[in-house]
N, C-alpha and C positions, 0 to 999 in steps of 0.2 A: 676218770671223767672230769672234764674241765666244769667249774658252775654254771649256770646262767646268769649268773651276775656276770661274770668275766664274757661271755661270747657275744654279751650286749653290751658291754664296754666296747668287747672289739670291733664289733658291728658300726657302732657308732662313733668310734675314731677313724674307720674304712668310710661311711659316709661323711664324713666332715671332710675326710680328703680332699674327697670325691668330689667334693664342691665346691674345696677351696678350687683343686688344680681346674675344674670344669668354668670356675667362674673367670677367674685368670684367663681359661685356654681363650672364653669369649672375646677377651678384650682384648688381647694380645696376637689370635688368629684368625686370620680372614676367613679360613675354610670352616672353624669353628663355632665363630660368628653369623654365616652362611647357613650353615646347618642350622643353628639354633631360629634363624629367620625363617629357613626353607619349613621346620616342624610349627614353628608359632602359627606361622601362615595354615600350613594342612589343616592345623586345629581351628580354624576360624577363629582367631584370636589375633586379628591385623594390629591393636592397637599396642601390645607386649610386644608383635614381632615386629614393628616400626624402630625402635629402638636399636633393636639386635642387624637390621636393617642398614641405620645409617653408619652403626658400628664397621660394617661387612665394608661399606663405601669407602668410607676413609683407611681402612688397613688395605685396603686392594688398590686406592689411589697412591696410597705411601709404598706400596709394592711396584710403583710404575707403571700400572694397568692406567688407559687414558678413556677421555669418555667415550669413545670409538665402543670399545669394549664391554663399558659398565651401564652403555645404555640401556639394556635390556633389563636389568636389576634396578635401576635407578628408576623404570616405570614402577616396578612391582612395588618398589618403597613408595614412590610417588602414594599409590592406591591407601595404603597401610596408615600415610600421613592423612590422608583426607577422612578414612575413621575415624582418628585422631582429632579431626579438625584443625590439623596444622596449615590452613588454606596457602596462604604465602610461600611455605617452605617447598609442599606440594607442587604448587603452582615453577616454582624452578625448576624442581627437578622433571617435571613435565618439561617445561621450555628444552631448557637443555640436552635431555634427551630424543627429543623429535627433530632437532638441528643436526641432530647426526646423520650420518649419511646411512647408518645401518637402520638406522628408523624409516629410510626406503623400502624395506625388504615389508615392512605391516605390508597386509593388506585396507585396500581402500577404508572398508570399515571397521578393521582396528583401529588404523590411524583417526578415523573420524572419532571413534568413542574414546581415546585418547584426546584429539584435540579440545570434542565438547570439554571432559573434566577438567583440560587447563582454564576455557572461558571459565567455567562456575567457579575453580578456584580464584581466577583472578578476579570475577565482580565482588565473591565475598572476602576478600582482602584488599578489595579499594579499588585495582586495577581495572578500571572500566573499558581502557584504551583496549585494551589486550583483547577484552572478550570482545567487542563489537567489533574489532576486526576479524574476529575469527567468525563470527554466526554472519557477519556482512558475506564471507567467500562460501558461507556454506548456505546463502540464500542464492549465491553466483551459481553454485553449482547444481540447487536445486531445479534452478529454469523453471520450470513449467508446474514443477509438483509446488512451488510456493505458491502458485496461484489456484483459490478456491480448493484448494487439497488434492491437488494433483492435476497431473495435464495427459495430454491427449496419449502421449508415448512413455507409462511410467517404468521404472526401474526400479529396485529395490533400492539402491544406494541413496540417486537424486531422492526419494521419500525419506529415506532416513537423514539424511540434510535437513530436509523442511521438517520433519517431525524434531529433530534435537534444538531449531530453533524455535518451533511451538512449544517447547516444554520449560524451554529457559523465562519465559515469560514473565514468572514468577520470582527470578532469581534477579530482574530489572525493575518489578514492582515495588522488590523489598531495598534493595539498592540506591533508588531513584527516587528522589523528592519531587515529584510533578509539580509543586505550588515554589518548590526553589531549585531550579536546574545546574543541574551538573556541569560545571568546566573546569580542564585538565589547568592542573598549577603550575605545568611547566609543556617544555615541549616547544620545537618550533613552528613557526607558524606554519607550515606545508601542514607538517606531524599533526595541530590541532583541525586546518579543516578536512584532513582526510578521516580523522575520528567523527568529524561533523557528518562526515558524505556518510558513513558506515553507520552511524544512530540514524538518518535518515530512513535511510532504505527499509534499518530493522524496524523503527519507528512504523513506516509505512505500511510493512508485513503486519504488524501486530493491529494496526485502526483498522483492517481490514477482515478482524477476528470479532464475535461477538466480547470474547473476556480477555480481550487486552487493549483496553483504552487507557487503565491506568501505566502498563507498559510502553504505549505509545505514547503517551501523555511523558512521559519521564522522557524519554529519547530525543522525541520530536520536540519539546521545548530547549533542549541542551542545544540539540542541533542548530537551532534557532536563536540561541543566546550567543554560541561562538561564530555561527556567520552573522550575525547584527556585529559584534565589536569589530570581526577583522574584515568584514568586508563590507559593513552598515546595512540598514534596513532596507534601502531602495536597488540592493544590488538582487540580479535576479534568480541567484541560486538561493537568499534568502526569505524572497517573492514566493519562490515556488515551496517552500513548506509550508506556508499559509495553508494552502488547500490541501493540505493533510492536515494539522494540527489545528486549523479554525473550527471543523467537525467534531474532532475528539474533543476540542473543550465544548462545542454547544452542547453534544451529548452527553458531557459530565454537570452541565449545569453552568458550567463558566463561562456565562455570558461576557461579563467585562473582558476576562483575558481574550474572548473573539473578535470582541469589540475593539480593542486594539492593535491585535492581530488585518484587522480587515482592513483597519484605516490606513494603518503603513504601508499597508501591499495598496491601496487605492491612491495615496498621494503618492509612492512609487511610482507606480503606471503610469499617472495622471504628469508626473517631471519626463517622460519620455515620448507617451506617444500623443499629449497635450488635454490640455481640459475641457476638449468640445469631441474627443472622440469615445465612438459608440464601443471599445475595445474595452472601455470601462466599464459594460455593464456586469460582469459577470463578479466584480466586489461591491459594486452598488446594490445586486441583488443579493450577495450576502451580508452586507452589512442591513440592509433590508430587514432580511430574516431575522440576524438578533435584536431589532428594535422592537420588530414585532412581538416576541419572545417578551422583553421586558417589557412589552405595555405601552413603550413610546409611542405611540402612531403617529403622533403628528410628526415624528420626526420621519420614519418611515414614510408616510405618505410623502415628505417631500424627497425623499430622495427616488421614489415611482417616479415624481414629477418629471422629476430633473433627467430620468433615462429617457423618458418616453419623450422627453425635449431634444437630447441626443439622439434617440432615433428617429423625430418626425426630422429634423434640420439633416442626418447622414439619409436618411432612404425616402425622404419623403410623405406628404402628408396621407397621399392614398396608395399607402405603400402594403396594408390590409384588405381585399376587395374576396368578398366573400365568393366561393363559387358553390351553387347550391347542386348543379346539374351532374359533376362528376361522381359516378359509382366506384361506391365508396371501398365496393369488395377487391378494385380494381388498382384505389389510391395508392398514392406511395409515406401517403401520412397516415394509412388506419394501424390499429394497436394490433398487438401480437401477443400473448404474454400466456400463462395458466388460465388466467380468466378473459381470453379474447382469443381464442382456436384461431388454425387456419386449418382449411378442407384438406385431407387426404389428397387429393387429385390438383389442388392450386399450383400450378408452375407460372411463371412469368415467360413474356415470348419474347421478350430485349433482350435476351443474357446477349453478353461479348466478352471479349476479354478484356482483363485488365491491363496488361502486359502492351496489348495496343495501344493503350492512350497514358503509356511511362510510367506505370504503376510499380516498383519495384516489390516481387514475388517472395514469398520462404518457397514457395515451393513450384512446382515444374509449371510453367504457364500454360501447358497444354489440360490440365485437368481443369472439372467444371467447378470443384471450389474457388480456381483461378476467376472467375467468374462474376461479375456483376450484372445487374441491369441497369442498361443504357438509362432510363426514366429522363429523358429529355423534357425540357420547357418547350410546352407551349407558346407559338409563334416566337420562338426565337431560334438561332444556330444552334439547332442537335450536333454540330461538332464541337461545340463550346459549350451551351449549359445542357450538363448532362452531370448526373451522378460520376463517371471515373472521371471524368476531365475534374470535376471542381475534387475531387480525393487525389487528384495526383496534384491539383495546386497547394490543396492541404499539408499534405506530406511531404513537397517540396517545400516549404514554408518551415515547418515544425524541423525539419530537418537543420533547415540553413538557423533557425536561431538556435534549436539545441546541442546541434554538431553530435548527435546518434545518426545508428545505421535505423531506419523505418522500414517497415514492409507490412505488405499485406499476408494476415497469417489464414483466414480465413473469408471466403466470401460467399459465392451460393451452394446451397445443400439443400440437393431434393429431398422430400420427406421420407423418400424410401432409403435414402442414404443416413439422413437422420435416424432410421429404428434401429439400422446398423450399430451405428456408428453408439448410440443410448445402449445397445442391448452388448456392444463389447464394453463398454466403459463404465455406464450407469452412474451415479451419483460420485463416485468416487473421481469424475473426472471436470470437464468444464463444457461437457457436453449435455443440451436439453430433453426433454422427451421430444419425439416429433409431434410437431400439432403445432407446437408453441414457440419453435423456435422462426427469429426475425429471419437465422438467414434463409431459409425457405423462397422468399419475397425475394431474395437476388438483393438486399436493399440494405444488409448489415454488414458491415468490416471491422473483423477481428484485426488489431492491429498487434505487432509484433516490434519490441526496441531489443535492438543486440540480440535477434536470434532468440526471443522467449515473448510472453505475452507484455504488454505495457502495464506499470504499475505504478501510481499516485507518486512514487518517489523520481520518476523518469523526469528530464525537463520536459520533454516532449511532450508530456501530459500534462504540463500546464501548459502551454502553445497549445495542445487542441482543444482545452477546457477554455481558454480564451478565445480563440479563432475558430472554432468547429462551426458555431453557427452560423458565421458567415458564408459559410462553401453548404449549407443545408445541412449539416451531421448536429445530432444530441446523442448524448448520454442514454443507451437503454437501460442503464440496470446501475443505478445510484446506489450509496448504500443507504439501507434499510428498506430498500423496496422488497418487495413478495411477492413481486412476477414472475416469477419461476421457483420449481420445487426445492426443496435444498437449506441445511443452515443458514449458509452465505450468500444469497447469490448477486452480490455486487461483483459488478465487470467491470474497471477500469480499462480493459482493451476493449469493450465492443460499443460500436460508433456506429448508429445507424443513422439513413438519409432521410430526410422527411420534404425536400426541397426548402430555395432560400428562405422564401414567405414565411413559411411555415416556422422552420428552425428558430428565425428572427420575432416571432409573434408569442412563441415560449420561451424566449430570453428575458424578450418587454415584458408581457403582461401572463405567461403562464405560471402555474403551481410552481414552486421551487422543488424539485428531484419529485416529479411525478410526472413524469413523461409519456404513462401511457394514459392516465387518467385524462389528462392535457389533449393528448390526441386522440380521445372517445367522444369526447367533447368539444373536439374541434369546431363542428358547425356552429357552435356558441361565442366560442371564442370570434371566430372569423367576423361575426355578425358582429357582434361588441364592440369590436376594434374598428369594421368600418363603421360602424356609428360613432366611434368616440368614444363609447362609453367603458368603461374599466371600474370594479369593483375600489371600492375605498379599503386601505388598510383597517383592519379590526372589524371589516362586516364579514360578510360570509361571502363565500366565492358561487355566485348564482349559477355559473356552468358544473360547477360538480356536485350542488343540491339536486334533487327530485326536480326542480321547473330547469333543467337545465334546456328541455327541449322550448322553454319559452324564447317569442323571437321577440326581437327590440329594434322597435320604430326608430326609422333614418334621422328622425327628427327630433326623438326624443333627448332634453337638454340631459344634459352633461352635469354628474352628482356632485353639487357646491362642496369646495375644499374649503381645507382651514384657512383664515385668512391671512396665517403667518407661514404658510407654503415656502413663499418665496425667501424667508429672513430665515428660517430654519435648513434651505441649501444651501445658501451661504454661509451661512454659519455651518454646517456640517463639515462640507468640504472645502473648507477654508482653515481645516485643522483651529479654531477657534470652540472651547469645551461649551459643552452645549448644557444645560438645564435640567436635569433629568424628570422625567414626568412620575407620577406615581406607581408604583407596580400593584 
């Protein structure tokens, strides 16, 4: 019998072999290399089997195999790298691998959980280009489910679009310097404003999230920094991020960055459509806001002045005439909301269609969502001023300067189609409880750009955030409102009618995004305005206190202003820096 000393020597010059030829066979054999990937991997141990991985690629590239072939493997490395934290290197062989034409054969949601990991690899290795075009087409493809968390027809897939770019949120928070924004160091100029157009949009998705202001704050300022250099501040696709990014900074506290924000889009405006028009109120009234915010008021108050000077000279001095007589249950300005029901049994008896008076449909103009109410002016041409007549001059308008497709996505809904329509979809979609919803009233338009809902980042929604008032449409559902149930429920598509008067009475002198409050209060307002009188900046707004039902003599004078009113509009809106008052 042999020792044991000897049969463990042999033992263990049989495993030295073993090890040498096994280690060699890895580096030398693709199929051995392969294998040693294929068991690293089984063992959950992605970060040992990355290695043996990219081993397997390059002896199978050097055997002729092209990437036609090795795309399949070249994902599974990809995965292996990103345990690793190889983000970069990942980030290729993702690229490259999805170029193939065999990367046709994924299904939809492979391909998508595939593309998300290329975006996250490419933000955390610098590539910012990469990922906001990829979550930009996978907000394209979400449609509907980007809006409020889903839309009316969800899918699994469209959800999972909008969900993978709700999660990245974080991966542009951490990315993203919001106080110093992002531009590409190369690239040509198309290359950089299409990166511009794609932070936008993403930009715009995420202000429209409770916890992604600092996300959109990072985006929305980039976007804004490269169309300022290549196209300047007064060009109007630079215009139109204002009114997404002016909000996210008030709400962050960055008053100054709004403040500047406002003025450029206001002497913008103001080089085009001139300096006596009323088209300007609507950054008058936000630059308004941030004064008041910082305590300015006398600058605030004059720039009240100076709108309600543009609107008495465009509409007229009794262009406000209160009507006390109209039932109120009946109007087309009372509120709607969680805290303002409408009856079970309310139907309007105007409905027509919209389709009659050029309205362009999503959907078949024979049903009653096709639907609005006629709500005609008094003593005037009901075939002119009427609700669809002034929404199809709107949307002709909005059209011709944005150059989108417009349609009307939604218009009236009985309340018994409402419980429906709530009890298939419920909160998960963009639909109300019945009671509360405007479109009941025949009197609210969902609007719809390219075939999905309208969103803050559309041009068209700033054309109807400027012009809406004039054809009688506001804002029902701002964001931060609480008029309906829900985390979110800000609507940038839904545009209700309140007539001209009216619409134009809360552009002048109503609350700023509190439109239903504004119209509970109406008979206050109304009163006010034909008297003249209007609250001063920094007091308290008498229509939405307790004495809101108090009424105000025709006669009574008019609340003395600052007597530097006049030198503080000129000086405002004369781009000349103003003084700042104490905070």
């Amino acid at each position: 019998m042999r020792s044991p000393i000897y049969l463990a020597g042999a033992f263990l010059i049989l495993a030295i072999g073993f090890a040498t030829y096994f280690n060699i066979a890895v580096r030398v054999d693709a199929a051995s290399a392969l294998a040693r990937f294929d068991q690293l991997t089984a063992q959950s141990a992605p970060r040992r089997a990355a290695v043996h991985g990219e081993r397997a690629l390059r002896l199978l590239e050097k055997a002729g195999q092209d990437t036609e072939r090795l795309a399949p493997l070249m994902l599974r490395v990809a995965d292996a790298q990103l345990e690793r934290r190889r983000h970069q290197r990942a980030a290729l062989l993702l690229r490259d691998a999805l170029a193939t034409k065999s990367s046709d054969k994924l299904s939809n949601r492979k391909r998508a959980q595939y593309e998300d990991k290329l975006a996250r690899a490419s933000i955390l290795s610098g590539d910012i280009e990469t990922a906001v075009a990829i979550y930009a087409s996978f907000l394209d493809l979400a449609g509907d489910d980007a809006s409020r968390g889903g839309g009316e027809n969800q899918t699994d897939i469209s959800a999972y679009y909008a969900e993978r770019v709700g999660d990245a949120a974080r991966y542009f928070t951490e990315a993203l310097n919001h106080a110093r924004p992002y531009e590409p160091l190369s690239g040509a100029r198309e290359a950089q404003l299409a990166a511009a157009s794609n932070m936008a949009s993403l930009g715009a998705f995420y202000a429209m999230r409770d916890d992604g202001a600092y996300a959109a704050a990072g985006l929305l300022s980039s976007a804004y920094l490269i169309r300022s250099k290549l196209l300047g501040y007064d060009h109007q696709d630079t215009v139109q991020l204002t009114l997404v990014l002016g909000p996210v900074y008030t709400g962050m506290g960055r008053l100054d960055d709004a403040e500047r924000l406002y003025l450029e889009a206001f002497h913008a405006q103001e080089e085009i459509k001139g300096a006596n028009s009323p088209d300007l109120s609507l950054y008058i009234k936000l630059l308004t806001g941030v004064y008041e915010k910082q305590g300015r008021y006398t600058e605030a108050q004059a720039l009240q002045e100076h709108m309600r000077n543009l609107f008495r000279d465009a509409f007229g001095a009794q262009r406000y005439a209160a009507n006390r007589e109209r039932d109120r249950r009946e109007d087309i300005n009372r509120p709607v909301s969680q805290q303002f029901l409408l009856e079970a049994e309310y139907a309007p008896a105007d409905l027509v269609s919209a389709a009659e008076y050029s309205i362009p449909t999503a959907k078949s103009p024979n049903i009653d969502e096709m639907k609005l109410r006629l709500a005609g002016d008094r003593d005037a041409d009901p075939r002119e001023a009427n609700l669809p007549a002034r929404l199809a001059q709107l949307i002709s308008l909005c059209r011709s300067e944005s150059g989108e497709r417009i349609s009307l996505r939604s218009g009236y809904r009985s309340y018994a189609t409402q419980k429906v329509l709530y009890a298939n979809i419920g909160s998960k979609g963009t639909v109300t409880p019945p009671g509360m919803s405007e479109h009941q009233t025949g009197l609210a338009a969902d609007i719809n750009v390219a075939n999905r809902f309208m969103r803050p980042s559309d041009r068209a929604y700033q054309c109807f955030e400027e012009n809406a008032y004039r054809f009688g449409f506001i804002l029902s559902y701002p964001p931060g409102n609480n008029y309906l149930p829900g985390e979110d429920p800000y609507e940038p598509w839904h545009w209700r009618y309140v007539g001209v008067s009216t619409a134009q009475l809360y552009r002048e002198a109503g609350p700023h995004q509190k439109p239903q409050e504004f119209l509970a209060a109406l008979p206050c307002y109304q009163e006010r305005a034909a008297s003249g009188v209007f609250p001063a900046i920094g007091e308290d707004d008498i229509c939405l206190s307790a004495k809101s039902e108090t009424k105000v003599a025709a006669n009574e004078p008019e609340r003395a202003q600052p007597a530097s009113v006049e030198e503080n509009t000129a000086r405002i809106l004369n781009k000349t820096p103003a003084a700042r008052s104490p905070r």
